[in-house]
C-alpha positions in Angstrom: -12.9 0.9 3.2 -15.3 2.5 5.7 -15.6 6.3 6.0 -14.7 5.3 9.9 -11.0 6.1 10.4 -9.3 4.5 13.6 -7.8 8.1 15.5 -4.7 7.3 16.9 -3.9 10.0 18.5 -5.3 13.5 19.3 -2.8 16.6 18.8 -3.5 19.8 17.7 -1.2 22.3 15.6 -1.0 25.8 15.3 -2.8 27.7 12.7 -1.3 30.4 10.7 -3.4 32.5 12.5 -2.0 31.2 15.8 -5.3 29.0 16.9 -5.1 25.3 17.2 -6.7 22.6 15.0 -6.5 19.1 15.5 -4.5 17.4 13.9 -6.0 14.5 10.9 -4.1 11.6 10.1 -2.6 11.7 6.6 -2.5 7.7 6.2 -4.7 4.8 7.3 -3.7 1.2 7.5 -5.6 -1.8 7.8 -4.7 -5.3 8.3 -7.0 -9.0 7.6 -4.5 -11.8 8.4 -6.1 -15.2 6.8 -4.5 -18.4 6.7 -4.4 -18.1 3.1 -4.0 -14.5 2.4 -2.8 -11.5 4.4 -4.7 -8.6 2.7 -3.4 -5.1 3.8 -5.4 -1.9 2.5 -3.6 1.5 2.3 -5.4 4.8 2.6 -4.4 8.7 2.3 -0.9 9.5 1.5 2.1 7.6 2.0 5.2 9.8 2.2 8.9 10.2 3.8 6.7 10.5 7.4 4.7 7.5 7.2 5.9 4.9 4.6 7.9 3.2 7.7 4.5 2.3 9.1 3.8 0.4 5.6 7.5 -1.6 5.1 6.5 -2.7 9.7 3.0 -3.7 8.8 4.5 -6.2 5.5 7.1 -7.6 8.3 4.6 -8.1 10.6 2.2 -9.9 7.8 5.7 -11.6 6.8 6.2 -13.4 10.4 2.1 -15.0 9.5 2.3 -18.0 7.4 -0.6 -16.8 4.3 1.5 -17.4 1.1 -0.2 -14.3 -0.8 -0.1 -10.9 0.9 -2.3 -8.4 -1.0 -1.7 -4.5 -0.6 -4.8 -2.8 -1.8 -3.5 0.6 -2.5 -6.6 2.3 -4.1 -7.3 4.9 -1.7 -3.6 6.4 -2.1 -4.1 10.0 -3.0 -0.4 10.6 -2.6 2.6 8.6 -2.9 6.4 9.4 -2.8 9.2 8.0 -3.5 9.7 6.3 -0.1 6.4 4.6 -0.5 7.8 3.1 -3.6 10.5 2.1 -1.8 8.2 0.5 1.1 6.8 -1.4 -1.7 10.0 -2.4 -2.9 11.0 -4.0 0.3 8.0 -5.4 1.4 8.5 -7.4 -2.6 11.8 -8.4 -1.3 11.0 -9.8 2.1 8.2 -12.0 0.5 10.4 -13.4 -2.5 12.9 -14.3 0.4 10.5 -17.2 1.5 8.9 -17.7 -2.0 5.8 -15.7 -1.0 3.6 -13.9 -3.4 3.0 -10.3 -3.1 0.2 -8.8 -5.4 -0.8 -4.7 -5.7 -4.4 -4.3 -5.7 -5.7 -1.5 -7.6 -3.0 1.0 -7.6 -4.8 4.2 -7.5 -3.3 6.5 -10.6 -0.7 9.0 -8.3 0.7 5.0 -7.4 0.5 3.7 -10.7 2.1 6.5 -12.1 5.1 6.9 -9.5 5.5 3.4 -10.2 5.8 3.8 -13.6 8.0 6.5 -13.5 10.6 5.3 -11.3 10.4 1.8 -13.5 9.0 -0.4 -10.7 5.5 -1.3 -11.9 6.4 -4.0 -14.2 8.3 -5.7 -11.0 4.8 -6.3 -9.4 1.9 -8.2 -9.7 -0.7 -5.8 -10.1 -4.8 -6.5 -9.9 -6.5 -4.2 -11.2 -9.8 -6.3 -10.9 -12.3 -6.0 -8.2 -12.5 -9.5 -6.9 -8.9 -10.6 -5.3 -7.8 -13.8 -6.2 -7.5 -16.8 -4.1 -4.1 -18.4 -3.0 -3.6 -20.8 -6.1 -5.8 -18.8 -8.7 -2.6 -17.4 -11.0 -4.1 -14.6 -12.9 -2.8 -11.7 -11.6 0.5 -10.8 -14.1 2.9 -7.8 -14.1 1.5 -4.8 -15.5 2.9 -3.4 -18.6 3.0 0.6 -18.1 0.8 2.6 -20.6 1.9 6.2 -21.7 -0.4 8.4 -20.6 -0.2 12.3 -20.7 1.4 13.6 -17.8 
């Protein structure tokens, strides 16, 4: 992803020290709809605030036709248990209508959560730069490997 962030908005909130600061996004989205593949890339944190924003972006990718969606997720410095649970639906939604639904290059704080609440091995995880095309079949669940903590 670019250094370039889209700004949606322009607020600013109150200092501790009672100035103002503008206020930074905590999440980016992005969004490449192909006929083949709907690739979405995630960036930033995805928490109770902003995971909604992820689960609406997967329905809109769900009302294109690409049989693969792809959620590159290797810019996610922080992920909570509602992201996981974004991820969970957008899974759902795509099985629904025998679409694929592939996790690109978890970051660790994903992989991890993931792991933890025993979701990983439900996904398809990539963990290769390259994504594959529609039809190529090597992506595979992930089997979680103990780390420390």
């Amino acid at each position: 992803m670019s250094d370039e962030r889209p700004v949606f908005g322009c607020h600013r909130v109150p200092t501790a020290s009672g100035s103002f600061r503008p206020d930074e996004p905590i999440m980016w989205l992005s969004c490449e709809a192909g006929a083949g593949v709907t690739r979405i890339a995630v960036a930033g944190e995805v928490d109770l605030s902003n995971a909604h924003l992820l689960t609406e972006l997967v329905e809109t990718a769900v009302a294109a036709s690409a049989p693969l969606v792809v959620i590159d997720l290797s810019e996610v410095g922080f992920f909570g248990a509602y992201g996981t649970n974004a991820l969970v639906l957008a899974q759902r939604m795509l099985a629904r209508q025998g679409r694929r639904l592939i996790l690109h290059r978890p970051s660790p704080v994903v992989r991890r959560v993931l792991d933890v609440t025993g979701t990983l091995t439900a996904f398809e995880v990539v963990d290769r730069p390259a994504l594959p095309a529609v039809d190529d079949r090597w992506a595979r669940p992930v089997v979680p490997t103990r780390s420390g903590s």
